[in-house]
C-alpha positions as CSV (number, residue, x, y, z in Angstrom):
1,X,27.3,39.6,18.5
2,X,27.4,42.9,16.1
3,X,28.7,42.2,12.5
4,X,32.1,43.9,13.6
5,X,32.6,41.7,16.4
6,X,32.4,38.4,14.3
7,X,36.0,38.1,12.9
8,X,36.0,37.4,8.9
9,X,39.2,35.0,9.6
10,X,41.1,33.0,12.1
11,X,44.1,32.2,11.6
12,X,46.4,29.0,14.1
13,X,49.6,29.8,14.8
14,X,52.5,28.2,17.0
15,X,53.4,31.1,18.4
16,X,51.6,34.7,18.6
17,X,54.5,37.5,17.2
18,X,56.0,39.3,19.7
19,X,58.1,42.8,19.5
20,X,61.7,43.2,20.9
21,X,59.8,43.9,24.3
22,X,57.4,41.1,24.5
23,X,54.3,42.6,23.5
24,X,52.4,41.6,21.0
25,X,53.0,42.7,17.4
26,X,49.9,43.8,15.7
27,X,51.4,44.4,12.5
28,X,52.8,40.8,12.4
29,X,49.7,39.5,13.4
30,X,47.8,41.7,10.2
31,X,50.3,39.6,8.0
32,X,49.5,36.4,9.2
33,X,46.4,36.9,8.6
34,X,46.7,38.5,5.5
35,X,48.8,36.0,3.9
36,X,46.5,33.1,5.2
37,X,44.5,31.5,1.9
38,X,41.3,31.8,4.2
39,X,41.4,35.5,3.8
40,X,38.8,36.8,1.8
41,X,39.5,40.4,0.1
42,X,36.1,40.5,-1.3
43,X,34.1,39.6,0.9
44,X,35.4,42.2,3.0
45,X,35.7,44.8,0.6
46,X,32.0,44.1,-0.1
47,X,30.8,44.3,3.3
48,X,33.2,47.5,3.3
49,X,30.9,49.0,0.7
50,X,28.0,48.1,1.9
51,X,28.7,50.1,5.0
52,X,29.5,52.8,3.7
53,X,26.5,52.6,1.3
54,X,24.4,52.2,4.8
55,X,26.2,55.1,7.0
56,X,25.5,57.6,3.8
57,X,22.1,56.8,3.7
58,X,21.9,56.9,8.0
59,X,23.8,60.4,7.6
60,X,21.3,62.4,5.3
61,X,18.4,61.0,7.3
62,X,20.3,62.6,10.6
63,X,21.1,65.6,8.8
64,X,17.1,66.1,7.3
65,X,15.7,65.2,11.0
66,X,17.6,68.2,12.8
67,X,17.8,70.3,9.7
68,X,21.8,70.7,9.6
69,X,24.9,69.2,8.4
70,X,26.0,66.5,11.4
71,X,29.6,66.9,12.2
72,X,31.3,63.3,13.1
73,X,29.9,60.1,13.1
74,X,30.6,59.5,17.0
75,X,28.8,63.2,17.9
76,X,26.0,62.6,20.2
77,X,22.0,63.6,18.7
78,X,21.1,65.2,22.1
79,X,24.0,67.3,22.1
80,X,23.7,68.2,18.3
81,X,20.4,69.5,18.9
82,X,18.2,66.7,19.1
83,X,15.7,66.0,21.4
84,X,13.1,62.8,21.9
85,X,10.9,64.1,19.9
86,X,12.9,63.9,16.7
87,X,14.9,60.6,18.0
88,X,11.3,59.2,17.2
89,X,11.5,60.6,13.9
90,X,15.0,59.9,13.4
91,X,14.4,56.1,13.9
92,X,10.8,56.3,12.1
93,X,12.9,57.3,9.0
94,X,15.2,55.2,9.2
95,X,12.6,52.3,9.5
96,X,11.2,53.3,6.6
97,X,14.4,53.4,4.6
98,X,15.6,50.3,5.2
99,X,12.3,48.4,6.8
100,X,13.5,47.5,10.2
101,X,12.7,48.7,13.4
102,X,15.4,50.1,15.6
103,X,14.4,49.9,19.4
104,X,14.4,53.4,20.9
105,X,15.9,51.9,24.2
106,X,18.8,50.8,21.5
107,X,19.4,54.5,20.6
108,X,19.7,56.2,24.0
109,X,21.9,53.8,24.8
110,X,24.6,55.4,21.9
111,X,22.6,57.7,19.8
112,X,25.2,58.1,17.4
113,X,25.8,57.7,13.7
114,X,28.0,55.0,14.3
115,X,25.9,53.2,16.4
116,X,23.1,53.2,14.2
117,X,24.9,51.7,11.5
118,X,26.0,48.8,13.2
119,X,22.8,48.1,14.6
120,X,21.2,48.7,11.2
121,X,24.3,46.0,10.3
122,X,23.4,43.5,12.1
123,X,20.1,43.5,11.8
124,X,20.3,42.9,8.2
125,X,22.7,40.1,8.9
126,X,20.4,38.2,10.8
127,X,17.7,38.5,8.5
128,X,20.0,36.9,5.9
């Protein structure tokens, strides 16, 4: 699984916390999990950081590669003016930068900012 798939915590409980109309109540749910001891705030404020040291770094490479300020981390390469061409160079960069390859078939899938991160993510978590 992706880094953001793996929850952080689990938490038992009897029951799951339920609104006035029997849905489930995500903001009761947060507390639980929030007040359990098992949560660990830096842990996930480090791996917080760490992303957002990662999708910085991801971002001026996407800028440099098609020469212009990208506009949303979810906007598509192809439509912002990439082409395959400079998705090679795009992912050559980026291999450089952080010395791992990122499978082209991986990109076309979701080339997006976004997308690149978490891959970039959880690659680095399995190498630790």
């Amino acid at each position: 699984l992706p880094s953001y798939m793996i929850p952080l915590t689990i938490v038992t409980t009897q029951n799951v916390p339920r609104s006035r109309t029997g849905k489930i109540d995500r903001c009761e749910c947060l507390k639980l999990v929030t007040q359990s001891e098992l949560y660990d705030y830096d842990r996930i404020s480090q791996g917080q950081m760490q992303r957002n040291s990662v999708h910085d770094q991801v971002q001026n490479i996407w800028d440099m590669v098609l020469g212009k300020k990208s506009h949303g981390e979810d906007r598509d390469f192809f439509s912002a003016g990439g082409n395959s061409l400079r998705a090679v160079q795009l992912l050559t960069a980026i291999g450089k930068q952080f010395g791992v390859r990122v499978p082209l078939r991986s990109f076309y899938s979701n080339p997006t900012i976004s997308c690149l991160v978490s891959l970039l993510m959880s690659v680095e978590e399995c190498e630790h």
